[in-house]
C-alpha positions as CSV (number, residue, x, y, z in Angstrom):
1,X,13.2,-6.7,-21.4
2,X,10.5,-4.6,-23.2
3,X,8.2,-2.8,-21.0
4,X,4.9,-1.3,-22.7
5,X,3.1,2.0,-20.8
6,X,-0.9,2.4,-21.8
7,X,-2.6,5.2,-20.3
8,X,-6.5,5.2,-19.7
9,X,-7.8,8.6,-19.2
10,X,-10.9,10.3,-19.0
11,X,-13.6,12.3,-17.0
12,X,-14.7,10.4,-13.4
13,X,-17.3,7.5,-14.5
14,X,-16.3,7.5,-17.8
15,X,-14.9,4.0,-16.3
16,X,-10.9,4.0,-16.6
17,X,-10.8,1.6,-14.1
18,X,-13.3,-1.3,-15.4
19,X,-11.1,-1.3,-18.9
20,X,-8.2,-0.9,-16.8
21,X,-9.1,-3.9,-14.9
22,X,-10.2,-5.7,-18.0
23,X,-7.0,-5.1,-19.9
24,X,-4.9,-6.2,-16.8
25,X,-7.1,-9.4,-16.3
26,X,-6.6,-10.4,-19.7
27,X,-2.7,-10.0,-20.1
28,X,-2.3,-11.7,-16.7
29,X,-3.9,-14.6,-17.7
30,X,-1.7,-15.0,-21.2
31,X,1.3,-14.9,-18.8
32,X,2.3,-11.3,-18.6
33,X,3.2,-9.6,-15.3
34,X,0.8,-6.3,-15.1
35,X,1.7,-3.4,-12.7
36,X,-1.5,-0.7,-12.9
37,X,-1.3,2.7,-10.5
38,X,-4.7,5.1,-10.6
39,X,-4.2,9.0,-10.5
40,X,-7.8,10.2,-9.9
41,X,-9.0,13.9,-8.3
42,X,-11.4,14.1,-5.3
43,X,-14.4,14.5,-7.7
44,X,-17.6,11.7,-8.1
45,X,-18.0,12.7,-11.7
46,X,-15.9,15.2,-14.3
47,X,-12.1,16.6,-13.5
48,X,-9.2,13.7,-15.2
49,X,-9.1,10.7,-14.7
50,X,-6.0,8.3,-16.0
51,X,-4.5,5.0,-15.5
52,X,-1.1,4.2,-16.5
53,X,-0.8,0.1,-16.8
54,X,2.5,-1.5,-17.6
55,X,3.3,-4.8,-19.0
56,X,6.1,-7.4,-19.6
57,X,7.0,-10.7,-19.8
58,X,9.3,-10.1,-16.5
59,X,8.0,-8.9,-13.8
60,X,7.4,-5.1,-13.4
61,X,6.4,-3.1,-9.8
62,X,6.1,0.4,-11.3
63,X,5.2,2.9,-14.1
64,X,7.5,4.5,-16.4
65,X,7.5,8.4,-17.7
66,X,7.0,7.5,-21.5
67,X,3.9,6.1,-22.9
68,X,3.3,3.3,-25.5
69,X,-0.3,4.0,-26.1
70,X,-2.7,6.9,-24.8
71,X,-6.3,6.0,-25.1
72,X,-8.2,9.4,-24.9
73,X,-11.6,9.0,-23.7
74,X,-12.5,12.7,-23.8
75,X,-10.6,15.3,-25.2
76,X,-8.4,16.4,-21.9
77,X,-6.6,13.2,-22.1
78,X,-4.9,14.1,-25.4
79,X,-4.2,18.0,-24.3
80,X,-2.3,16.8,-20.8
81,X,-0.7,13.7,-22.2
82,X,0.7,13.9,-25.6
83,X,3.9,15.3,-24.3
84,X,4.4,12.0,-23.2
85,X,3.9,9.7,-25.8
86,X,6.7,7.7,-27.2
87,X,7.6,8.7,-31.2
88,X,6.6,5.5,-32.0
89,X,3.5,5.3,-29.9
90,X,-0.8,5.6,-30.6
91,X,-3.2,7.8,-29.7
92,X,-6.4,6.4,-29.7
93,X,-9.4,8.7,-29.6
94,X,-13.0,9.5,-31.3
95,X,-15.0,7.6,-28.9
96,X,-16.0,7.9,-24.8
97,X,-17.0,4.3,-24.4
98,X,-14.3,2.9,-22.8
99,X,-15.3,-1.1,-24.1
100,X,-15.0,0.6,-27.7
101,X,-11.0,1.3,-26.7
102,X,-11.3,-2.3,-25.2
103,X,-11.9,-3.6,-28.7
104,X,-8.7,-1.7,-30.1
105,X,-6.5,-2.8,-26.9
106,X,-7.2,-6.5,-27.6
107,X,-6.7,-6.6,-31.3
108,X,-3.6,-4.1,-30.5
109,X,-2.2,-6.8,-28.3
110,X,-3.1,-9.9,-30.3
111,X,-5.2,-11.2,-28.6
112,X,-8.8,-12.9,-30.5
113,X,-12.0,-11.8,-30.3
114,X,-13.5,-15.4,-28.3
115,X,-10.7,-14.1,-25.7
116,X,-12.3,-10.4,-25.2
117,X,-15.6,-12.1,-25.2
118,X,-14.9,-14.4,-22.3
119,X,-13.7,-11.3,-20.6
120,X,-16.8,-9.3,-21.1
121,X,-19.2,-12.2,-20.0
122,X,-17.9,-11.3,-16.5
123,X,-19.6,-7.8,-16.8
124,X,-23.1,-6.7,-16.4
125,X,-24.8,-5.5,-19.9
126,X,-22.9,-8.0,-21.9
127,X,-24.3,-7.4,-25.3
128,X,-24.3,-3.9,-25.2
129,X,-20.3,-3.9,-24.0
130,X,-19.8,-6.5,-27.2
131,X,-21.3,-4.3,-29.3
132,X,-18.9,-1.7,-28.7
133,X,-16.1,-4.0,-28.2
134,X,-16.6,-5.8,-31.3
135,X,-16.6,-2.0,-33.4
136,X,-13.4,-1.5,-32.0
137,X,-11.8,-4.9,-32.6
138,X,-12.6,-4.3,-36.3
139,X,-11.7,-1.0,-37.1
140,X,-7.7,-1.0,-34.9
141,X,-5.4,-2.0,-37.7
142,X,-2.2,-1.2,-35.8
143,X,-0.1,-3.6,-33.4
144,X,1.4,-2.8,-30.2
145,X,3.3,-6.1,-29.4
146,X,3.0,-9.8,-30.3
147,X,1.4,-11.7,-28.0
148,X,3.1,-14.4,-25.5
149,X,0.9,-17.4,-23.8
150,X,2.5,-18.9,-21.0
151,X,0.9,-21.7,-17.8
152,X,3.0,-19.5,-15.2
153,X,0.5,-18.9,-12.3
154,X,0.3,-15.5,-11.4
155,X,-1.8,-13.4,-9.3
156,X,-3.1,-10.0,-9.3
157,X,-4.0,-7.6,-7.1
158,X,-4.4,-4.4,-5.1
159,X,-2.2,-3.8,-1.9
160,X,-6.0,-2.9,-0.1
161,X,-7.3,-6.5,-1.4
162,X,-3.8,-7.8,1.0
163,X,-4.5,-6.3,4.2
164,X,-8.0,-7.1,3.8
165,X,-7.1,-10.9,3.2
166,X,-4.6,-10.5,5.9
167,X,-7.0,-9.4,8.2
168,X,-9.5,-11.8,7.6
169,X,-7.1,-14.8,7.8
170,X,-6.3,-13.5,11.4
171,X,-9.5,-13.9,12.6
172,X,-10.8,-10.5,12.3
173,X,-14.6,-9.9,14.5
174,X,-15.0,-6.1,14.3
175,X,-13.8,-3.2,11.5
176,X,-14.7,-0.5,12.1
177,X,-14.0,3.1,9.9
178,X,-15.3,6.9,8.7
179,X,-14.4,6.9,5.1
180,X,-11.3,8.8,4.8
181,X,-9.2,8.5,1.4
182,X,-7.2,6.5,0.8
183,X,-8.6,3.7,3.7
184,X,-12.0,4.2,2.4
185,X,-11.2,1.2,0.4
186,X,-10.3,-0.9,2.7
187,X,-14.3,-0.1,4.4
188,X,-15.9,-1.4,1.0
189,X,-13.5,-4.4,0.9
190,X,-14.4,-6.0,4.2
191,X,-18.1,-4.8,4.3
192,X,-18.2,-7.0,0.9
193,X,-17.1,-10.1,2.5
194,X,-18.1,-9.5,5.8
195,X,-21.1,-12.0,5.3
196,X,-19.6,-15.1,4.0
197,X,-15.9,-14.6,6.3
198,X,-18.4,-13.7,9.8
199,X,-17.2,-10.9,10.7
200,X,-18.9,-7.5,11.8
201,X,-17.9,-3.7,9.6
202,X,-19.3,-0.7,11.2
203,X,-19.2,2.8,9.6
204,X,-19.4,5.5,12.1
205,X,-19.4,9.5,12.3
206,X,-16.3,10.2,13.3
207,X,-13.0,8.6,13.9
208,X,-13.4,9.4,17.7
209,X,-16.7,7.1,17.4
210,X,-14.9,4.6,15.3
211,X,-11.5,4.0,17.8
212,X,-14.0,4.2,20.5
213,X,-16.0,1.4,19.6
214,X,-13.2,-0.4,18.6
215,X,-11.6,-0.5,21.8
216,X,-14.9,-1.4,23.6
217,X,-15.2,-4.5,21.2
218,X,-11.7,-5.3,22.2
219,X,-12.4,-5.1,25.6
220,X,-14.7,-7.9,25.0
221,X,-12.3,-10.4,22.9
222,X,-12.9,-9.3,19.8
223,X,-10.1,-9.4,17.3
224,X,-10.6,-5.6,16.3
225,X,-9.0,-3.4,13.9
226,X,-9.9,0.6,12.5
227,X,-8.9,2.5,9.6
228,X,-8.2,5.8,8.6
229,X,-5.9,8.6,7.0
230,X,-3.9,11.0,8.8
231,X,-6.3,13.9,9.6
232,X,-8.4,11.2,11.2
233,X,-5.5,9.4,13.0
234,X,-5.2,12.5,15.0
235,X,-8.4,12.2,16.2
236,X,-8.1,8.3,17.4
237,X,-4.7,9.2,19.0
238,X,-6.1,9.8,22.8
239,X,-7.7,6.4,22.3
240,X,-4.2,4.8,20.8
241,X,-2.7,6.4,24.1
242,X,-5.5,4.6,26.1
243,X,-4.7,1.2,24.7
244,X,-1.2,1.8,25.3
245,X,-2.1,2.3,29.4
246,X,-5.3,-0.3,29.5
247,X,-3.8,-2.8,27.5
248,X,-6.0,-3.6,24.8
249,X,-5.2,-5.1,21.5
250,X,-6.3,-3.2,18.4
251,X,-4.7,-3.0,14.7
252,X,-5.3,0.3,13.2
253,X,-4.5,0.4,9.4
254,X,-3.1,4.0,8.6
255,X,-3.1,4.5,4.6
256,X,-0.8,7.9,4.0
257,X,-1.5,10.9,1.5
258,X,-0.2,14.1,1.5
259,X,-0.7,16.6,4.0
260,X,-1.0,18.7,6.0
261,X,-4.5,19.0,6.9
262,X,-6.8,17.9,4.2
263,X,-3.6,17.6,2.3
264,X,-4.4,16.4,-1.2
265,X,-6.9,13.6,-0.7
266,X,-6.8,11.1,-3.4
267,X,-3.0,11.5,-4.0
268,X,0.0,9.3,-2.1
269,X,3.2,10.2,0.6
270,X,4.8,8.8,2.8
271,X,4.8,11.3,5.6
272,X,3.1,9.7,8.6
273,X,6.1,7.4,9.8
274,X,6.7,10.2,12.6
275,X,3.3,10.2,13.8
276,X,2.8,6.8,13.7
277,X,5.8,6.4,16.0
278,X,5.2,8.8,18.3
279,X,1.3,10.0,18.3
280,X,-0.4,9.4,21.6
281,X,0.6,11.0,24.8
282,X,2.9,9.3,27.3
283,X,4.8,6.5,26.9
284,X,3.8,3.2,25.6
285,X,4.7,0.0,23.2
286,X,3.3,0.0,20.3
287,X,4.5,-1.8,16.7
288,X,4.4,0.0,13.2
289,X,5.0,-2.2,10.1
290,X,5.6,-0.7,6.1
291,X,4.7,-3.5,3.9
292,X,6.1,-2.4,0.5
293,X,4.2,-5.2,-1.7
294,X,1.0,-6.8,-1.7
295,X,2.5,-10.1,-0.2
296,X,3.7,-7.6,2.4
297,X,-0.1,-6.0,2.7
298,X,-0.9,-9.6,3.9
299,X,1.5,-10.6,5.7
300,X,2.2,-7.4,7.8
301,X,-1.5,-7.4,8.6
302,X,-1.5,-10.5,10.4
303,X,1.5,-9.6,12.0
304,X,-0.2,-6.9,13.1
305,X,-3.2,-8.8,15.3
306,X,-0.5,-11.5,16.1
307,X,2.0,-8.8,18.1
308,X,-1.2,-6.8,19.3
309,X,-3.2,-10.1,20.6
310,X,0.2,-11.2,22.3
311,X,1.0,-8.4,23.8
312,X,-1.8,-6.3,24.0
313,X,-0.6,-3.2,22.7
314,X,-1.9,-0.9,19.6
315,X,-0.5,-2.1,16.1
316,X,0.1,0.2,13.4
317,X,-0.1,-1.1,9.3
318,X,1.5,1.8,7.6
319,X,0.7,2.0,4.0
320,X,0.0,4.6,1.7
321,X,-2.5,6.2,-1.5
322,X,0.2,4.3,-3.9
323,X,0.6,0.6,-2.4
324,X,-3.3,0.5,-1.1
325,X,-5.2,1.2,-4.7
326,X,-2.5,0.3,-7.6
327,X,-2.5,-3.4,-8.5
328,X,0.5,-5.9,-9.0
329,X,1.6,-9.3,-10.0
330,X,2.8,-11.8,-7.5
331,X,3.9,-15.3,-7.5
332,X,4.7,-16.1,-4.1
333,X,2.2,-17.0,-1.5
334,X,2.0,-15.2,1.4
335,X,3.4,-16.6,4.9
336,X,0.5,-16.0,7.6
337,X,1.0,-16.5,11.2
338,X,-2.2,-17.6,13.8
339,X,-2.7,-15.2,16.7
340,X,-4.7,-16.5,19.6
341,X,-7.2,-14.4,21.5
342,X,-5.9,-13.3,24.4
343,X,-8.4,-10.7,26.0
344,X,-11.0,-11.4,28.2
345,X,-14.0,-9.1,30.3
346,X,-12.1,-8.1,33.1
347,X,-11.4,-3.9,34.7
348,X,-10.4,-1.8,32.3
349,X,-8.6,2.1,33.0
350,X,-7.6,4.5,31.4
351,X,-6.1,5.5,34.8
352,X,-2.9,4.2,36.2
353,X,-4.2,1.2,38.1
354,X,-3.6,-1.8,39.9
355,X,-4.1,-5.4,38.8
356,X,-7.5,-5.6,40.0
357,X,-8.5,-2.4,37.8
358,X,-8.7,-0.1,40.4
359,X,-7.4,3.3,39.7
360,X,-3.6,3.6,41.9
361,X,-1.7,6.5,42.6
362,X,1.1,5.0,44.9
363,X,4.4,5.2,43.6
364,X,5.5,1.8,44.0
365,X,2.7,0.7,42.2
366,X,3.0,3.2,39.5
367,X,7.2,2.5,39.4
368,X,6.0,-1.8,38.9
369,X,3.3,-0.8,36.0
370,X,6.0,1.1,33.9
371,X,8.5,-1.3,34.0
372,X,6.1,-4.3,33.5
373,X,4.6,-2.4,30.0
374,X,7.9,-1.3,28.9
375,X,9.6,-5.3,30.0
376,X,7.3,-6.1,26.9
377,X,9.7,-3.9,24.5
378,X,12.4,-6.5,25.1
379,X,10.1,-9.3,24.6
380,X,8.6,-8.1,21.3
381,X,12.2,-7.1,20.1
382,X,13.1,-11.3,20.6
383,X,9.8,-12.7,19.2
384,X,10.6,-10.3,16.1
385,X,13.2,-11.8,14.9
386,X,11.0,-15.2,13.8
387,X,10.0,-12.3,10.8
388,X,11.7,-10.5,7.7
389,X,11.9,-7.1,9.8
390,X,13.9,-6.0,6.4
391,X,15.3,-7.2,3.2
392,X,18.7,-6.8,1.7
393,X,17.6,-6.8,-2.4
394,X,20.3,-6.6,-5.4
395,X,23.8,-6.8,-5.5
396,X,25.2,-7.6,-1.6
397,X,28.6,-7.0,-2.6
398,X,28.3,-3.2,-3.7
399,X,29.0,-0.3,-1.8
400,X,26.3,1.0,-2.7
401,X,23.2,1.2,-1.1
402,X,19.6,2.7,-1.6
403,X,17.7,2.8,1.9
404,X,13.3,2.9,1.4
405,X,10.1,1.6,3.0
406,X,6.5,1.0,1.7
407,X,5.5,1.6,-1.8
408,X,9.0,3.4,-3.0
409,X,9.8,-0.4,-3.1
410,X,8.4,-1.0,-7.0
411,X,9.7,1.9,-8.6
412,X,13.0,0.9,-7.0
413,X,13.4,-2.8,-8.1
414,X,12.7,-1.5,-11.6
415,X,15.3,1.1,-11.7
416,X,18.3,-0.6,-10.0
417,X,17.8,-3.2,-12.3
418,X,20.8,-1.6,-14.8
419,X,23.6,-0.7,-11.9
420,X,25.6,-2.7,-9.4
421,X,23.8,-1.9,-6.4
422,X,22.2,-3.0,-3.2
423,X,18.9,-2.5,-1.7
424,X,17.5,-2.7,2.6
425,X,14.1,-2.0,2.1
426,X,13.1,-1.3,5.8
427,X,9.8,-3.1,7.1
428,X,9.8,-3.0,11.0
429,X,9.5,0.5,11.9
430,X,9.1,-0.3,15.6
431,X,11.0,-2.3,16.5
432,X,13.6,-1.0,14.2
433,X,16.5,-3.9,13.9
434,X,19.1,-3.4,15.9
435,X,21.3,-5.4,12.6
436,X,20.4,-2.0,10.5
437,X,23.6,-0.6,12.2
438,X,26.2,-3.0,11.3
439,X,24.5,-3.6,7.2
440,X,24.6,0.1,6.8
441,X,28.3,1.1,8.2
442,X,30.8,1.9,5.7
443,X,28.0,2.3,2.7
444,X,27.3,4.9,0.5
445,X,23.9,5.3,1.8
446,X,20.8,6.6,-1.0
447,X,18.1,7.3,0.4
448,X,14.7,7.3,-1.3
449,X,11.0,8.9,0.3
450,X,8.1,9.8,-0.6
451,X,7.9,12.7,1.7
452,X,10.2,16.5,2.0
453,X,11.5,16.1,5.1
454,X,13.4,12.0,5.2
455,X,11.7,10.8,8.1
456,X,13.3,7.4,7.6
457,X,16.6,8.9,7.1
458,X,16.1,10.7,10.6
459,X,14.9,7.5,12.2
460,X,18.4,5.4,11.2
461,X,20.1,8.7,12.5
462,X,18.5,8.4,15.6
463,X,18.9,4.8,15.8
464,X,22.2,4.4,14.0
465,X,23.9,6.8,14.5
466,X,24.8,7.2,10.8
467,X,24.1,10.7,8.8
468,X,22.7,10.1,5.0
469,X,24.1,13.0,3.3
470,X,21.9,15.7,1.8
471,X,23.3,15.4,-1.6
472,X,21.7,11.2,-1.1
473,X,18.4,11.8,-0.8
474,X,15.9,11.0,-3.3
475,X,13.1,13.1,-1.9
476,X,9.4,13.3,-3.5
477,X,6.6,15.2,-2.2
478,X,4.4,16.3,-5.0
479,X,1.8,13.8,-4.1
480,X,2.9,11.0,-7.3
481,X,4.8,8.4,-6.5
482,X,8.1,7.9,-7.9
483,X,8.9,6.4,-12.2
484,X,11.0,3.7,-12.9
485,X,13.1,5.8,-15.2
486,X,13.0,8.7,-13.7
487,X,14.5,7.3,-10.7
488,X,17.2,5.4,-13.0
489,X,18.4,8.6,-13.5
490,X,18.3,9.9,-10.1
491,X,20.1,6.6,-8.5
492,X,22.7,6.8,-11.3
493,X,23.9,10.4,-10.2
494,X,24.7,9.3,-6.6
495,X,26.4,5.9,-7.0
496,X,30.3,6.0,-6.4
């Protein structure tokens, strides 16, 4: 299988993302699978910009190291990124208008010029875009691959577009967010299609303001859900804790970058699992789902409002900078599941209270409440089992076995593909299956995180029982998420 890298990099609004998107569009529709991840500073204009989109005629979930083709929209783009260019690969420069490169791309691909003009007709300033395009069609004399035309059906798609759709298939009434990087996407998603699905998106001035609000539209039956990034999470978290004690169903999408603090903004980790476990104070139910594709994004997201209309209890979608804004192939269709509404004007406390409402402070009373919330564990860890909580992936009879959640999942699936290995990709974060401990004995465990610390590695321990060693951990915390080949390499070290 051949596996072609191209690199789109220049200077904010310069527009690596339109030609990205073009290019993608393009090779999808002749039958290519398409895998494109963004790498983009917290800047409106200047700073460096780049794109890396691969492509193959099998199906590829990640970006490799080496690059086939580097199109150099300014001059930074050359400096940074030669190092990487294949022997055999192009650099093509001399020009900042990214449909000129488009021009070149097509021709380098094979592709004809009616072809790149049906793409552009779906842009705005058509003439002046084939103007450009045109120039660079004719003057790109070199060839990159030939070209493959194939009926498959395929789809394509960012893992923010999935939870979006996911949400909106629920039955989502009320969104509410402050932009915070990387959920801000998800704000613009819904408030575009917030007209035609019927449904209300709110941007507020804080995330206090934003939870708050939430929960009041809960209160009145509104299928609600929030978004934000860590630093704003903390905020919502007395609210989350308030949920837990009221019992008020709310979905709150939590898209991960690197911290802590402001952290690096515009850049992915996985380092939230802990606090999305644990934040709030006291104890309460709650469920946390990783989704690790886009079908996932979907799917997890009505999963979400189903377990938090059920049992009224806060719902945690926990994705990341990586799986929210890069864009993949699928052919499956996603498997939704209804949730009724469940919540109706009645009392409401944040106190301990009473089933009429009414704050309570007799032991008894308190002693009934607990149990009754915490009955509801038992109940949600039964109805759980009707979903893929995790996936075994690979070879089932090796010993070997690589342990991961969320968006490590694509780099993964590309780089086991050369060994005899096996792969639990871990969905249901809470509840966490009980079955993990019997798959996992007697393996030799690798584990794979974005983060420094393996906070999924502690979770099995504390669940399991079982110890990953340090020497098995695949740890990155640079803020980039993990190459196919580099983590060939990696993987290939610790297999016995």
């Amino acid at each position: 299988m051949k596996r072609y890298n191209i690199l789109f990099g220049g200077k904010a609004g310069q527009g690596p993302n339109l030609i990205t998107n073009l290019i993608g569009g393009a090779l999808i529709k002749r039958g290519y699978y398409v895998f494109y991840a963004r790498d983009y500073q917290s800047l409106i204009r200047g700073g460096h910009n780049f794109n890396v989109l691969t492509f193959s005629n099998e199906p590829v979930y990640s970006n490799d190291s080496k690059l086939d083709v580097i199109i150099c929209m300014d001059e930074e783009t050359e400096k940074i990124h030669q190092k990487d260019l294949k022997k055999d690969g192009f650099i093509l420069k001399g020009s900042s208008d990214n449909m000129y490169y488009a021009g070149r791309i097509f021709k380098m691909l094979g592709m004809d010029l009616k072809e790149l003009e049906n793409a552009l007709k779906e842009l705005k300033n058509f003439e002046n875009n084939m103007q450009a395009a045109k120039k660079g069609y004719e003057e790109e004399k070199n060839t990159l691959c030939e070209t493959i035309s194939s009926k498959k059906k395929l789809y394509f798609g960012s893992g923010t577009e999935n939870i979006a759709i996911g949400a909106i298939d629920s039955g989502l009434d009320f969104y509410c967010a402050y932009p915070m990087t990387p959920s801000t996407p998800l704000l613009g998603e819904l408030a575009g299609r917030q007209i035609e699905e019927n449904f209300i998106v709110l941007e507020l001035d804080s995330e206090i303001s934003v939870i708050g609000a939430a929960i009041g539209t809960a209160i009145t039956g509104a299928k609600a859900m929030v978004g934000t990034s860590g630093g704003g999470y903390d905020l919502m978290t007395e609210f989350v804790s308030m949920a837990g004690m009221a019992e008020i169903p709310l979905v709150i999408y939590l898209a991960q970058r690197p911290g802590p603090s402001t952290g690096l903004p515009t850049y992915t980790a996985q380092g939230d699992l802990n606090l999305a476990r644990h934040s709030g104070h006291g104890e309460f139910i709650r469920t946390v789902f990783a989704p690790g594709d886009i079908n996932e994004c979907q799917e997890l997201a009505s999963q979400a409002f189903y377990f938090s209309q059920k049992y009224k209890i806060p719902s945690i979608v926990l994705n990341d900078k990586h799986l929210a804004e890069s864009f993949y192939t699928s052919t499956e269709v996603p498997k939704l599941i209804h949730s009724e509404k469940t919540t109706f004007l009645r009392k409401y406390n944040s106190y301990e209270h009473g089933e009429d409402g009414i704050v309570t402070e007799d032991s008894e009373v308190v002693n009934q409440n607990v149990k009754k919330r915490f009955a509801k564990q038992e109940e949600i860890k039964k109805d759980a089992k009707k979903f893929t909580r995790y996936k075994i992936l690979g070879d089932k009879d090796s010993s070997n076995m690589i342990v991961s959640w969320g968006s490590t999942k694509g780099a993964i699936l590309d780089a086991m593909k050369d060994f005899e290995v096996q792969f639990l990709q871990i969905i249901y974060m809470d509840p966490f299956p009980e079955e993990i401990e019997e798959i996992i004995d007697g393996k030799n465990l690798i584990l794979i995180e974005n983060n420094a610390t393996g906070q999924l590695g502690s979770l099995i321990r504390e669940k399991t029982g079982v110890l990953i060693s340090e020497r098995n951990k695949i740890l990155r915390y640079d803020g980039r998420p993990f190459l196919a080949d580099e983590l060939r390499g990696e993987i290939k070290r610790r297999l016995r």
